[in-house]
C-alpha positions in Angstrom: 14.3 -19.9 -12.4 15.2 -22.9 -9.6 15.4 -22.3 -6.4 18.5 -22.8 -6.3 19.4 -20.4 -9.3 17.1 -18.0 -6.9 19.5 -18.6 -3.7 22.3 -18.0 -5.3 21.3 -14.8 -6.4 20.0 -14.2 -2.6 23.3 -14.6 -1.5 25.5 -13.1 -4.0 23.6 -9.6 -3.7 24.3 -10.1 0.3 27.5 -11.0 0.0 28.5 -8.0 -2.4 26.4 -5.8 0.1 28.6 -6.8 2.7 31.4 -6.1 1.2 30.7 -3.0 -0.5 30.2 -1.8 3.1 33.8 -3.2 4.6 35.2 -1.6 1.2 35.9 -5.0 -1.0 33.8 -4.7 -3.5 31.4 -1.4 -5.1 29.5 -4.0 -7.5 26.0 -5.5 -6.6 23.4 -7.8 -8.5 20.6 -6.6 -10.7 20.2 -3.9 -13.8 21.0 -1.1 -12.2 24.9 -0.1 -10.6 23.1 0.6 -7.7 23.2 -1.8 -4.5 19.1 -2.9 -4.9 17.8 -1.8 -1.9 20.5 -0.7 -0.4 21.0 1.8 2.5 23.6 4.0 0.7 20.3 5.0 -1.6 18.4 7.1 -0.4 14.8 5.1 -1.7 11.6 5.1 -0.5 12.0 1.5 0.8 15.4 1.5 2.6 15.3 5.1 4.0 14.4 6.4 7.0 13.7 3.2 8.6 15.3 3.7 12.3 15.1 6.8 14.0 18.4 8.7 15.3 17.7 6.9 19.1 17.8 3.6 17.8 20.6 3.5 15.9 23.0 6.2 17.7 24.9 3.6 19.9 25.3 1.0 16.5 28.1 0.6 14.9 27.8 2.8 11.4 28.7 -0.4 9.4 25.2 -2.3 10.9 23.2 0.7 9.6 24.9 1.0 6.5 24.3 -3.0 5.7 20.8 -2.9 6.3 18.9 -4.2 3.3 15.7 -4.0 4.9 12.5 -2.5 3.9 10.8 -1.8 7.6 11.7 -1.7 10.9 10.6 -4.8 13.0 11.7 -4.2 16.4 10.0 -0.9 16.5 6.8 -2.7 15.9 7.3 -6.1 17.4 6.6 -6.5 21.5 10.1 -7.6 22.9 10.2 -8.0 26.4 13.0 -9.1 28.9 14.5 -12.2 29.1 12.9 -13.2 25.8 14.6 -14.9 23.5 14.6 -13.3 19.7 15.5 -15.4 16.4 15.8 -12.7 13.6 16.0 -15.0 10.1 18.2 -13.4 7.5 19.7 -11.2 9.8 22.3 -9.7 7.5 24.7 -7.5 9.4 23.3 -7.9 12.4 21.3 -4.3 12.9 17.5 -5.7 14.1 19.7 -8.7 16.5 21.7 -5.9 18.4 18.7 -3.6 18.5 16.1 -6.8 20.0 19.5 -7.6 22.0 19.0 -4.6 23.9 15.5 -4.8 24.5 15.4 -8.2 26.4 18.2 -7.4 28.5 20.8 -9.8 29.5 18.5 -12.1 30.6 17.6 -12.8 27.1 19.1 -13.5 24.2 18.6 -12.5 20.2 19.5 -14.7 17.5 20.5 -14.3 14.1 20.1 -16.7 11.0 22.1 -15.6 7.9 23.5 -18.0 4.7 25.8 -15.6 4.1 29.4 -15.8 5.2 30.6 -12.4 4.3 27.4 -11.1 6.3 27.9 -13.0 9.1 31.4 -12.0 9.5 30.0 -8.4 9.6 27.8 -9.2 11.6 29.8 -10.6 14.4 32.5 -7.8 14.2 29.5 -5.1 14.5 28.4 -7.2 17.8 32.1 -6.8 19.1 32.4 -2.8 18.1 28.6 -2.6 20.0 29.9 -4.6 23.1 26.5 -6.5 23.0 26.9 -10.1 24.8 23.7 -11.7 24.6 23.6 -12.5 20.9 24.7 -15.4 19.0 24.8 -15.5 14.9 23.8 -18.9 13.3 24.8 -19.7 9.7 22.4 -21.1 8.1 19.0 -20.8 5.9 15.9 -20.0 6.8 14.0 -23.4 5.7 15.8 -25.1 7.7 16.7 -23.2 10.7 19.1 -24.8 12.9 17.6 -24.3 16.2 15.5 -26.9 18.2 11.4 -26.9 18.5 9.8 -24.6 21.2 12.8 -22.9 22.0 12.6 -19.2 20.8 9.8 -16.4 21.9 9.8 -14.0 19.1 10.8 -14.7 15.3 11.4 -11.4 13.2 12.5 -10.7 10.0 13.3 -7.9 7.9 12.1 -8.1 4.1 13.9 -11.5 4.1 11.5 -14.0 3.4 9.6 -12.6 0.3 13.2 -13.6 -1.0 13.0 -17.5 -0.2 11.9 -19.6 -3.0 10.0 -21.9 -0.4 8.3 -19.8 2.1 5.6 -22.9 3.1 9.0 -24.0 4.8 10.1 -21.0 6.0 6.9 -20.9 7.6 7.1 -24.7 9.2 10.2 -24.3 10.5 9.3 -20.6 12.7 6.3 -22.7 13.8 8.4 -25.3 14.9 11.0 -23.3 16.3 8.7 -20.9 18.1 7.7 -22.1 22.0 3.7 -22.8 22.3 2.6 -18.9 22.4 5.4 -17.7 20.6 5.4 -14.7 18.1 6.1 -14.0 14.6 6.6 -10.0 14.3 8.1 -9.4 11.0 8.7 -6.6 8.0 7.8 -8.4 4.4 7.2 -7.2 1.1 3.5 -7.5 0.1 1.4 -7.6 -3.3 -2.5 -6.0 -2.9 -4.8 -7.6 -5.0 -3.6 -8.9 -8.9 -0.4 -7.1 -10.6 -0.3 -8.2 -14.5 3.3 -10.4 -14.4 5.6 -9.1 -16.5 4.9 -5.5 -14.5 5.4 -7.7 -11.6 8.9 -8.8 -11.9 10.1 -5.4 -13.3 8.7 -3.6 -9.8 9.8 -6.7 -7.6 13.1 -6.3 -9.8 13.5 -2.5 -8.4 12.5 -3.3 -4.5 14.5 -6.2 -4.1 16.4 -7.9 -6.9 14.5 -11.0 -6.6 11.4 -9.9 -4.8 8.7 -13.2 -5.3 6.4 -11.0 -2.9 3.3 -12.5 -2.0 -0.4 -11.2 -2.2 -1.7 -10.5 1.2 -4.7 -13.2 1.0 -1.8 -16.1 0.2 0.6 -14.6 3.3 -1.8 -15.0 5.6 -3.2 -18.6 3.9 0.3 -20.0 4.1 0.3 -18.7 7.9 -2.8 -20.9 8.7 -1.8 -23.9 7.0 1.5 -23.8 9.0 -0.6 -23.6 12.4 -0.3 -19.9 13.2 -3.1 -17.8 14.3 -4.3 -14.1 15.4 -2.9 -13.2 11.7 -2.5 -9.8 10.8 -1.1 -7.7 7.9 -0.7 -3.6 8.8 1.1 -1.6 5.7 4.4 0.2 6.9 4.8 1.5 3.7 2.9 1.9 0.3 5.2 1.9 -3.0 3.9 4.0 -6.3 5.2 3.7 -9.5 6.2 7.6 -9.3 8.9 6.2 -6.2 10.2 3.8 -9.1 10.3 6.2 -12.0 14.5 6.2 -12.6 14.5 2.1 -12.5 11.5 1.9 -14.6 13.3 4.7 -16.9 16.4 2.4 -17.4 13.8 -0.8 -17.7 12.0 1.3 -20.8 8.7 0.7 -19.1 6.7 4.1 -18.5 5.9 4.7 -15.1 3.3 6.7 -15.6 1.7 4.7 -18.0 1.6 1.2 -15.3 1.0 3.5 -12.8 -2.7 2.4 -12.2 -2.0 -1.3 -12.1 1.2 -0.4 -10.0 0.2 2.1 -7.6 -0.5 0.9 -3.8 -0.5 -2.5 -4.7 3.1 -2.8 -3.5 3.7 -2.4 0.6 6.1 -3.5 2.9 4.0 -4.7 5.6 4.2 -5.5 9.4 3.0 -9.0 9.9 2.0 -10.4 13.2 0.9 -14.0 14.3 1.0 -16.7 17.0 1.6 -20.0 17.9 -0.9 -21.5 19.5 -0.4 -22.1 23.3 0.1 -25.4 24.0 
């Protein structure tokens, strides 16, 4: 598949998300008739992400479009006056949520390719009566922001989607200020999954997955110039969690189960730019 054929998918599935949520449109990429990791279902890797205090003073259409799989700004260090980017920042939940935490001396970001989800987006800022955030259209490779001019990049199971993540990487580099910080939620592969198991299971958490393993993550980190790498697990996926998709697939869960089992996480990763 192109890359291209790959962000087209990207964006229909966000665009139909976004919709489905404002009441256009019930239909949604991938096998199942399901929204793929989407919030109306109650799976292990878009539930319970946000506890009640966080999202209580959000609009109900920002937690209802989240399409994430962890919870970055619960885990990343915001402080105020910082500036936030948040790449692929659907409809807008982690930018009014980092918004808040830097205070209007700061400002949060968001990066989306998707018209229908920035629209969203933007009306869920003006229900929340948050000021200090901007939404950028846009895609992530080539992020349209100018070097050394944000704090804190985060993202929210966004770039295991990109079909070029070497760039994705470059370009938060470049964009982050000497002694910036990249906080953010990703879908991780532990160790070696036999392929055509692989694209069912990245098929179930997020229609078009492309995960990486955690020793390549934190490679492609290096080579972009980051440092102080870390990978922590958020949350560990069994084949047991996947049994229904699986079922409709015809692949027996219980029989992939030990080349499946933990070798799927969504994962906090943290780095940092060098200081200049």
């Amino acid at each position: 598949m192109s890359d291209e054929s790959i962000k087209e998918i990207v964006k229909q599935k966000y665009a139909l998300a976004a919709l489905r949520v404002t009441g256009g449109d019930a239909a949604c990429c991938g096998p199942s008739s399901e929204c793929c990791g989407s919030a109306a279902s109650a799976d292990p890797i878009t539930s319970n992400l946000y506890d009640a205090g966080q999202i209580s003073a959000l609009p109900s259409e920002a937690v209802a479009a989240s399409l994430g799989c962890g919870n970055p700004t619960a885990l990343a260090e915001l402080r105020p006056g910082e500036i936030v980017l948040d790449l692929g920042s659907g409809g807008g939940i982690d930018v009014l949520l980092s918004a808040r935490r830097v205070g209007p001396t700061g400002k949060a970001y968001g990066l989306d390719m998707t018209d229908e989800m920035l629209a969203l987006a933007r009306a869920n800022q003006a229900k929340a009566g948050v000021e200090n955030v901007e939404f950028l259209r846009g895609e992530i490779e080539a992020i349209p922001l100018p070097a050394d001019s944000v704090d804190v990049i985060i993202s929210n199971c966004v770039i295991n989607l990109s079909a070029d993540k070497d760039r994705v990487f470059a370009e938060a580099f470049r964009v982050l200020k000497p002694g910036g910080r990249f906080a953010v939620s990703d879908v991780v592969v532990r160790g070696s999954v036999p392929s055509e198991i692989r694209k069912s299971v990245e098929l179930w958490i997020g229609c078009v997955a492309g995960a990486l393993e955690d020793q390549e993550y934190r490679a492609k980190l290096t080579r972009a110039g980051f440092e102080a790498i870390d990978l922590e697990p958020t949350r560990i996926y069994r084949a047991e969690d996947a049994r229904e998709f699986l079922d409709r697939e015809g692949i027996d869960a219980g029989a992939i189960a030990p080349a499946v089992d933990g070798k799927f996480i969504s994962a906090f990763v943290r780095a940092r730019k060098p200081p200049s």
